[in-house]
C-alpha positions as CSV (number, residue, x, y, z in Angstrom):
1,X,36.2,78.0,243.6
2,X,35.9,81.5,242.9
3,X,31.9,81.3,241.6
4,X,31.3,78.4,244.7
5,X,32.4,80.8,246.9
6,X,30.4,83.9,245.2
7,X,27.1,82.0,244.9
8,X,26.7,80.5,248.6
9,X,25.0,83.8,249.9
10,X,23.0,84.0,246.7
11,X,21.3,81.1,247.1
12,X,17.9,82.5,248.7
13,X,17.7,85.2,246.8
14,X,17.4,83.2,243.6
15,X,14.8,80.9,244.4
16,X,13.0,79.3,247.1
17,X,12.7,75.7,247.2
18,X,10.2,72.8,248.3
19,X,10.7,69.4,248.6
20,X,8.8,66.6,247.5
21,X,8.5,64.6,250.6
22,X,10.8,61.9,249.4
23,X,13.4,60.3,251.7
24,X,16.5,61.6,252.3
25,X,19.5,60.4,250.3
26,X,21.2,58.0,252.9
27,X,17.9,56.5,252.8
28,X,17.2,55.6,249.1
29,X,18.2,52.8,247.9
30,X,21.5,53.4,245.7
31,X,20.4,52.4,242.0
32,X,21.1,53.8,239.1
33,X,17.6,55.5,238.3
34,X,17.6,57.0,241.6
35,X,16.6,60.9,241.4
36,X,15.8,62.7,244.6
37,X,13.0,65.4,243.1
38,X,13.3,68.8,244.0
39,X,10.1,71.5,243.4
40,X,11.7,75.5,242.9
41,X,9.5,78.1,243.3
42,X,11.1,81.0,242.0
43,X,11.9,83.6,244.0
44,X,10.0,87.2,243.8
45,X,11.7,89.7,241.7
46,X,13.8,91.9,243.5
47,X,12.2,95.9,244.0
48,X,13.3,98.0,241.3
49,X,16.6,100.0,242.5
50,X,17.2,103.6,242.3
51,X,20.2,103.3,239.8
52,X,21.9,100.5,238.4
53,X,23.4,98.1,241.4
54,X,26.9,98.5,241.7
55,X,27.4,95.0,242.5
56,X,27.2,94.0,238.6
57,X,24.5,91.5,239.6
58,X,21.7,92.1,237.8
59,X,19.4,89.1,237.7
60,X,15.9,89.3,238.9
61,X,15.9,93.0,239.0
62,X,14.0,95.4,238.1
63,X,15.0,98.3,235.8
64,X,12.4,99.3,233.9
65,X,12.4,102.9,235.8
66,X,16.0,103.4,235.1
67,X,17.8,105.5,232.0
68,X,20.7,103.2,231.3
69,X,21.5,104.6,227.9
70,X,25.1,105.5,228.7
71,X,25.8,102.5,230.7
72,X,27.4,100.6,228.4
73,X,29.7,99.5,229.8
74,X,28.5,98.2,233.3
75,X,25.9,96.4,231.2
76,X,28.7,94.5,229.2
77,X,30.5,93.8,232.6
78,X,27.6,92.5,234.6
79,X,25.3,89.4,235.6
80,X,21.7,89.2,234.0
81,X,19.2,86.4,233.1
82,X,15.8,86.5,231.7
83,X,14.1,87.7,234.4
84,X,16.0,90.6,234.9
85,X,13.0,93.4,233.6
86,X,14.4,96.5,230.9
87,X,14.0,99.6,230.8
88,X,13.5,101.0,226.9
89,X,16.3,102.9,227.8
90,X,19.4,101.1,226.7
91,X,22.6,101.4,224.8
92,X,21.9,100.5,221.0
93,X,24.6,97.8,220.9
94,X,23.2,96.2,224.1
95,X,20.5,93.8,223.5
96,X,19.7,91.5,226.2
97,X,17.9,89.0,224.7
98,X,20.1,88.5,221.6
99,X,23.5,88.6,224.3
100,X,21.6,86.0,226.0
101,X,21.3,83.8,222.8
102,X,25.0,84.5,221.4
103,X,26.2,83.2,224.8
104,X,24.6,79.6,224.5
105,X,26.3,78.7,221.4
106,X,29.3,76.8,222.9
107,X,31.8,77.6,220.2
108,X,35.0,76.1,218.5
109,X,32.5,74.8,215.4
110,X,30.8,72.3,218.1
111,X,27.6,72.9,216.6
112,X,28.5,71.5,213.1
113,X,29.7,68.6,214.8
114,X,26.5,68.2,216.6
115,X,24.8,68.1,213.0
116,X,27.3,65.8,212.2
117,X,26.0,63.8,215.0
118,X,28.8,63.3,217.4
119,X,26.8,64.8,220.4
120,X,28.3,62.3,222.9
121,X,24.9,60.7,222.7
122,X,24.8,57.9,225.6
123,X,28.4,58.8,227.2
124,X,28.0,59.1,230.9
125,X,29.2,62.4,232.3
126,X,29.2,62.6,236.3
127,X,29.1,66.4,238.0
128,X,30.0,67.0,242.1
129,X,28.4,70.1,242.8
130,X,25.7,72.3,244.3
131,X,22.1,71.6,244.3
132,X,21.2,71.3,240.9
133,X,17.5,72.2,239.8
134,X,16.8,69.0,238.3
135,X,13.8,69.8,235.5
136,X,15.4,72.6,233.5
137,X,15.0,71.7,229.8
138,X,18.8,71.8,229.2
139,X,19.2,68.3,231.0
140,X,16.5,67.2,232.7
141,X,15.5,64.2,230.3
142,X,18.8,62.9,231.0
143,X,19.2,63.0,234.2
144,X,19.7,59.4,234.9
145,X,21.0,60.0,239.0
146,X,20.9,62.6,241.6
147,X,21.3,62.6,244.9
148,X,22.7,65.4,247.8
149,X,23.9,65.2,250.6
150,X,24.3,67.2,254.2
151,X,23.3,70.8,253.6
152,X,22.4,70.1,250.4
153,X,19.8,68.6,250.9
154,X,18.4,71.4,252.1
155,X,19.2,74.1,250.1
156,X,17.6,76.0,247.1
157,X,18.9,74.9,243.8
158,X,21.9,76.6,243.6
159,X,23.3,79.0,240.7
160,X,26.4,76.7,240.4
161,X,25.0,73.2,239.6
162,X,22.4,74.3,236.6
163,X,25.4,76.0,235.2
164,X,27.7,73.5,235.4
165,X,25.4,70.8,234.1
166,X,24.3,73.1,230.8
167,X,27.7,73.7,229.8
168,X,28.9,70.8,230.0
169,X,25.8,68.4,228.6
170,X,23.0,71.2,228.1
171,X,20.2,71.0,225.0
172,X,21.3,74.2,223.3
173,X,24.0,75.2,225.4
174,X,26.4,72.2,225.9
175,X,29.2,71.0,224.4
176,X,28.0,67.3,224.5
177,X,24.2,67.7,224.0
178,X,23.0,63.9,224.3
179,X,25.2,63.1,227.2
180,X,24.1,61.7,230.2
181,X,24.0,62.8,233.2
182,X,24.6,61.1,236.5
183,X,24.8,64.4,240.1
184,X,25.6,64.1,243.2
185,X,25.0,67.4,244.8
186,X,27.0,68.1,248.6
187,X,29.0,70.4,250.8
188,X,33.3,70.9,250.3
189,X,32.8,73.4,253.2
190,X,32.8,73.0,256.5
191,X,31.0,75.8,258.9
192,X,33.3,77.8,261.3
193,X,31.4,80.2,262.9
194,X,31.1,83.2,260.2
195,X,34.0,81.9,258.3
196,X,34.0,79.7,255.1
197,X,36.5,76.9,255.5
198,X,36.8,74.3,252.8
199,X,36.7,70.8,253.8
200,X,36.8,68.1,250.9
201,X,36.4,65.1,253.0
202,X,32.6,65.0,251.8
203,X,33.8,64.9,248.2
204,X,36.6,62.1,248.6
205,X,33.4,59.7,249.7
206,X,31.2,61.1,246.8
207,X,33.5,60.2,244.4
208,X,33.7,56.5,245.8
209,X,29.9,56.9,245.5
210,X,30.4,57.3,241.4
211,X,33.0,54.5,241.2
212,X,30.7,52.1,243.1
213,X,27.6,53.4,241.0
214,X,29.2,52.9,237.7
215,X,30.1,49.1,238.4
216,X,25.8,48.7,238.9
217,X,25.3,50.6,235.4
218,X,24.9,48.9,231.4
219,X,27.7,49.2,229.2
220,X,26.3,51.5,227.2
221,X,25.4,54.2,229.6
222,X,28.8,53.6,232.3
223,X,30.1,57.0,233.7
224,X,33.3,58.1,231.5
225,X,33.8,61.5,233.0
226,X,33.6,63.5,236.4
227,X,33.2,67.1,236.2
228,X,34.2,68.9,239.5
229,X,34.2,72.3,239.5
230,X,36.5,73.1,242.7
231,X,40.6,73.5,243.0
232,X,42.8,72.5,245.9
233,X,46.4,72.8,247.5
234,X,48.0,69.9,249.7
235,X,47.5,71.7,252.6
236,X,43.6,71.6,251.9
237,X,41.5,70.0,254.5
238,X,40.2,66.6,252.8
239,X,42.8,67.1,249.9
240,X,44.3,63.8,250.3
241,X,41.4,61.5,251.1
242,X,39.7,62.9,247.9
243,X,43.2,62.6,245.6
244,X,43.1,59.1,246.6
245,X,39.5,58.7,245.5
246,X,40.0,60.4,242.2
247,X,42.9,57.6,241.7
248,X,40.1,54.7,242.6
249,X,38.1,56.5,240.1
250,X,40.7,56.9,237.1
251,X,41.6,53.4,238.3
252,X,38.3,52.2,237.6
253,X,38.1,54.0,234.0
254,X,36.5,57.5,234.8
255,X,38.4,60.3,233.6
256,X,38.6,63.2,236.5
257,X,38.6,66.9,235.3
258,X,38.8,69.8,238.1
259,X,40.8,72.9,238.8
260,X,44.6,71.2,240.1
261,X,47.3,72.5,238.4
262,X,49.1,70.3,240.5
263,X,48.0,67.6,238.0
264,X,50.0,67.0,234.8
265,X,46.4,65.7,233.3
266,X,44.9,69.1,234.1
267,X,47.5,71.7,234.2
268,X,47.4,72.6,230.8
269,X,43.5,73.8,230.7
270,X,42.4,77.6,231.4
271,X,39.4,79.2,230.5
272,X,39.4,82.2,227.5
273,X,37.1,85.1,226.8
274,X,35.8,87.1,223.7
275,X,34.7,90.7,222.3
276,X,31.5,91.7,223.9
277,X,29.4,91.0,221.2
278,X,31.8,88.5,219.4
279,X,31.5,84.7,218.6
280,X,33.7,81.5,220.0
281,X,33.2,80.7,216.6
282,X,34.8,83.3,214.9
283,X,39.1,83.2,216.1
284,X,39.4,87.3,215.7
285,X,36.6,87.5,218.6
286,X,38.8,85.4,221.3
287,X,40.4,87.2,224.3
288,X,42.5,86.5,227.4
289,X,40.0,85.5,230.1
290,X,38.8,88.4,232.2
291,X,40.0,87.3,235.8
292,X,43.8,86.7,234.5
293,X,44.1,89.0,231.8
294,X,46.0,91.9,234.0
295,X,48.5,88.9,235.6
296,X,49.0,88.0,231.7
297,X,50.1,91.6,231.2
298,X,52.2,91.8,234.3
299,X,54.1,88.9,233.6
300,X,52.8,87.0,236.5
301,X,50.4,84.1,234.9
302,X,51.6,80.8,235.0
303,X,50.4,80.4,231.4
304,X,52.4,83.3,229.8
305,X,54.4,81.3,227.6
306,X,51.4,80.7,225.6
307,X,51.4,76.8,226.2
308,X,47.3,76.7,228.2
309,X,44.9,75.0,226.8
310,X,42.1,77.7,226.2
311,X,38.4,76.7,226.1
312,X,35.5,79.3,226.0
313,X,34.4,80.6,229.7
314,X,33.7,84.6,229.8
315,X,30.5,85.8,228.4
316,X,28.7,82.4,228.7
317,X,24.8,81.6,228.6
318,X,23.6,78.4,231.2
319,X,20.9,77.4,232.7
320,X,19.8,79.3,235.8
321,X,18.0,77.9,239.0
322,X,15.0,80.1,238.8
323,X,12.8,77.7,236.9
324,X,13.1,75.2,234.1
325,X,13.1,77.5,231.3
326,X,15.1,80.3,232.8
327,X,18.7,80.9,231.6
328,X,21.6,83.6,232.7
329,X,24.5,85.3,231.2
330,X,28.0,85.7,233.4
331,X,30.0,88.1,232.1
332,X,32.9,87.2,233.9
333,X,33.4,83.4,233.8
334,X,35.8,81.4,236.4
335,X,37.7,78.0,236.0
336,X,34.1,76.5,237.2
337,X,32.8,76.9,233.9
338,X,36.3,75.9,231.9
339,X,36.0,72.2,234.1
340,X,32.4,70.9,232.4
341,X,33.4,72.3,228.8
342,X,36.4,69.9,229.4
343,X,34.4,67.4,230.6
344,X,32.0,67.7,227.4
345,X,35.0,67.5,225.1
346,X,36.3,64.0,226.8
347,X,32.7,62.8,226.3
348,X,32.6,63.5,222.5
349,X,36.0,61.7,222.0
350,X,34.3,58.9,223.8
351,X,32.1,58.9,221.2
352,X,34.0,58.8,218.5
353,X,36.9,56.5,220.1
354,X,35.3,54.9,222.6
355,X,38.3,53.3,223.9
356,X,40.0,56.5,223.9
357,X,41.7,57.4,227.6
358,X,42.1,61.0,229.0
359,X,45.8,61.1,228.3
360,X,45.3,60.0,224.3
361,X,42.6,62.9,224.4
362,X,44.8,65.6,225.9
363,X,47.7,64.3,224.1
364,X,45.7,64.7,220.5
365,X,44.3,68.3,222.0
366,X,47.6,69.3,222.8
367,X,48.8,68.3,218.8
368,X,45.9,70.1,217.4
369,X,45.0,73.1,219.0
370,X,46.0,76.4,217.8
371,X,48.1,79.2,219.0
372,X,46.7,82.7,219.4
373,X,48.4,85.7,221.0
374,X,47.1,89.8,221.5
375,X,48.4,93.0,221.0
376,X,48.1,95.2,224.0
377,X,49.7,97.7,222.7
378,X,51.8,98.7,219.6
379,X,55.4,97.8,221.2
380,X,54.3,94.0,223.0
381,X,52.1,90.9,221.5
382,X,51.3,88.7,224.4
383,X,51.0,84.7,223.3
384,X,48.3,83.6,225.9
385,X,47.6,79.9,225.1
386,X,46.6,77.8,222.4
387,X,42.6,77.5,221.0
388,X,41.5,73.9,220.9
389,X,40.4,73.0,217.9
390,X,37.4,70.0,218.7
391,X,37.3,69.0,214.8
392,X,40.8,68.4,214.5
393,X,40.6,66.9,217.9
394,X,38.5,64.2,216.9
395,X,40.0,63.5,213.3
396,X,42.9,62.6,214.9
397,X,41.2,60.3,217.3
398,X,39.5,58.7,215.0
């Protein structure tokens, strides 16, 4: 919710967009190959600024005329991507491109399992979101089905979508790297004047849209998992006519992973961070998550009794919207990027026990994971949650 709502106003500045001249969505005929083309044409850089942007936003932008040398840590605590320009001028532990590379890993010793070949190779993984830019290396050759809908089908690929993809299914930067993937991209908002008002209603009848469209695909390539990236309370606009479509959709075998704590699948799951220049791989790196650490502190997060599920979110590389080969750092992840990584894990698991249902998965996640608490100072050691552990995950699937 929190990156949705961050990224809206973004959207031009990113990248301007053309289509192809291909019908729109309601008129293409609803098959499982069906992908709606978009052309980007990325956006102009933006003119270089007089100091460094106080906003923490730093892609596109030029900073080549700047001294940043004792910035150290802004730098750490801010947005960048490869087309944000350097000045020589930079801390010596601040290295852009190698921050850039750190952050795709996706942790946890996934990428020994991925030599091991449990990739989730051929599991369908189904993502509600923005307007995805559908050619980025990450995912593009598996994109089987994308479509969008209302005012996405006019706007510029979005910051969201490419992220939310990667992390969840991309090349070098997912957690399930030969997944497939099956997008519908469309609006949870509805517009009130100047204010931003969530409406799911739009969702509910996307996610029948995925229930009908996995009955029309083979076996081998059926949709196990829907990512979607958005939270809700009862008093939501929508929120019930979508519930009910997620229960169509668990009903017809796909798994549903979002931000509700009101649901007993789901609640356990939050997001985690690391040391700036440490490694998801490496347990002495790991740290609360950057948007709940202070309410961990205070006494105030619901997760305090060190019972979440952490997965890696802070300090993560994706795929960006300003062309196919583009990626960008967030410094500060949301629950937006904890959803996919969920959604990755599910799809290994249906890998390796393809019978396997989200509550055996959580179940075995819960049974394996690992619990990890910090010092914050010398007098009080806060437990925070408990690492999941994919390897010992899937051994005990299996």
């Amino acid at each position: 919710m929190k990156y949705q709502r961050r990224f809206l106003p973004l959207l031009s500045v990113l990248l301007l967009l053309t289509s192809c001249a291909l019908p729109p969505p309601e008129e293409t005929a609803a098959e499982g190959t069906e992908i709606i083309a978009r052309c980007p044409v990325a956006g102009e850089r933006e003119t270089a600024p007089q100091a460094l942007p106080s906003s923490g936003d730093l892609r596109g932008t030029d900073l080549r005329d700047l001294d940043l040398t004792d910035e150290a840590e802004r730098l750490f605590a801010a947005d960048f991507d490869t087309r944000t320009q350097w000045p020589e001028e930079l801390p010596e532990e601040f290295d852009p491109a190698q921050l850039l590379e750190w952050g795709k890993d996706p942790g946890l010793g996934l990428r020994e399992l991925h030599q091991r070949g449990i990739t989730g190779k051929g599991v369908g993984i189904a993502i509600l979101d923005q307007t995805l830019l559908t050619e980025h290396q990450e995912y593009g050759d598996r994109l089987r089905y994308y479509q969008e809908y209302h005012n996405a089908a006019q706007e510029p690929a979005s910051a969201h979508g490419p992220a939310v993809a990667s992390i969840a299914l991309g090349k070098t930067v997912g957690v399930a790297p030969e997944a497939l993937l099956y997008y519908i991209a469309d609006d949870n908002y509805r517009d009130e004047g100047s204010e931003f008002a969530v409406d799911l209603s739009y969702y509910a009848e996307d996610v029948d849209r995925f229930t009908a469209l996995n009955e029309t695909l083979p076996e081998e390539e059926k949709i196990r998992v829907l990512s979607i990236s958005i939270g809700w309370t009862e008093e939501t606009a929508g929120a019930e006519a979508l519930e009910a479509a997620i229960a169509r959709a668990r009903a017809a075998g796909i798994a549903v992973v979002c931000v509700n704590s009101r649901d007993p699948l789901l609640e356990p799951w939050m997001g985690m961070g690391r040391r700036r220049r440490g490694s998801y791989n490496n347990r002495a790196d790991f740290r609360p998550g950057v948007f709940w650490q202070e309410l961990l502190y205070s006494g105030e997060f619901r997760g305090a009794d060190g019972s979440l599920l952490l997965v890696p979110m802070d300090r993560r590389t994706a795929a960006s919207p300003a062309g196919a080969e583009e990626y960008v750092q967030f410094a500060e992840g949301g629950m937006s990027w904890a959803v996919p990584y969920v959604a990755g894990l599910y799809a290994l698991a249906c890998q390796v026990k393809p019978e396997v249902t989200f509550a055996e998965f959580l179940a075995a996640a819960q049974a394996t994971a690992n619990p990890i608490s910090i010092w914050k100072d010398e007098d009080a050691e806060y437990p925070y949650g408990r690492v999941v552990d994919p390897a010992a995950l899937l051994a005990a699937l299996e």
